[in-house]
N, C-alpha and C positions, 0 to 999 in steps of 0.2 A: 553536515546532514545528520538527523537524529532519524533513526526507523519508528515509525510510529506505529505498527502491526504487522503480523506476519500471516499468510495465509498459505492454506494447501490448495488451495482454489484460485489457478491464476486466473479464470472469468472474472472470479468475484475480485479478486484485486485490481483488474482492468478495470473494473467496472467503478469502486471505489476510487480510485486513482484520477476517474473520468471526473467525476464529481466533483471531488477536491479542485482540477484544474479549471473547471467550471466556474469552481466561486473564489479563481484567481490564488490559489494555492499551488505551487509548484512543485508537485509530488513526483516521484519520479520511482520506478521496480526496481527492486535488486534480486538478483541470484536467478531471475527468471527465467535463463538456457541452462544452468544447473540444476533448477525442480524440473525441469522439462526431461530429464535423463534417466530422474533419481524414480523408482519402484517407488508408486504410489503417492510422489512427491511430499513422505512425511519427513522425507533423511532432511533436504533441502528446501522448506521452503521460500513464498515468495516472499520478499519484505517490501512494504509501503517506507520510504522517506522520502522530508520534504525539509527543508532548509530551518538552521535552530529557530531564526527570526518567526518563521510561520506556526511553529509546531505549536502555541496555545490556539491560534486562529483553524489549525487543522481539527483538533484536536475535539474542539466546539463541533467543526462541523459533520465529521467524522459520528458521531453521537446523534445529532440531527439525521445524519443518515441511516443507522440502524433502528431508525423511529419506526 
């Protein structure tokens, strides 16, 4: 697994995550009951990864997404 972003914003990482799984990208959160703890979730936050094979295919779409 390679982390492709990290966010203090777990919506918006669900939400990105949503996306990815969308267009068949197998992304998957990390850390996300640790930012959940953490004061203002800046200590911990969440990280996006998705499998090494996907990570140019994420990585595309991920970009398309912040259009």
């Amino acid at each position: 697994m390679k982390t492709l972003c990290e966010f203090t914003d777990p919506i918006h990482a669900g939400i990105v995550q949503s996306f990815l799984r969308d267009n068949e990208v197998d992304a998957v959160l990390l850390d996300e009951a640790s930012s959940a703890w953490t004061a203002g979730r800046l200590l911990v936050p969440v990280r996006l990864a998705v499998p090494f094979e996907q990570e140019d295919a994420a990585q595309n779409l991920s970009k398309q997404f912040e259009e």
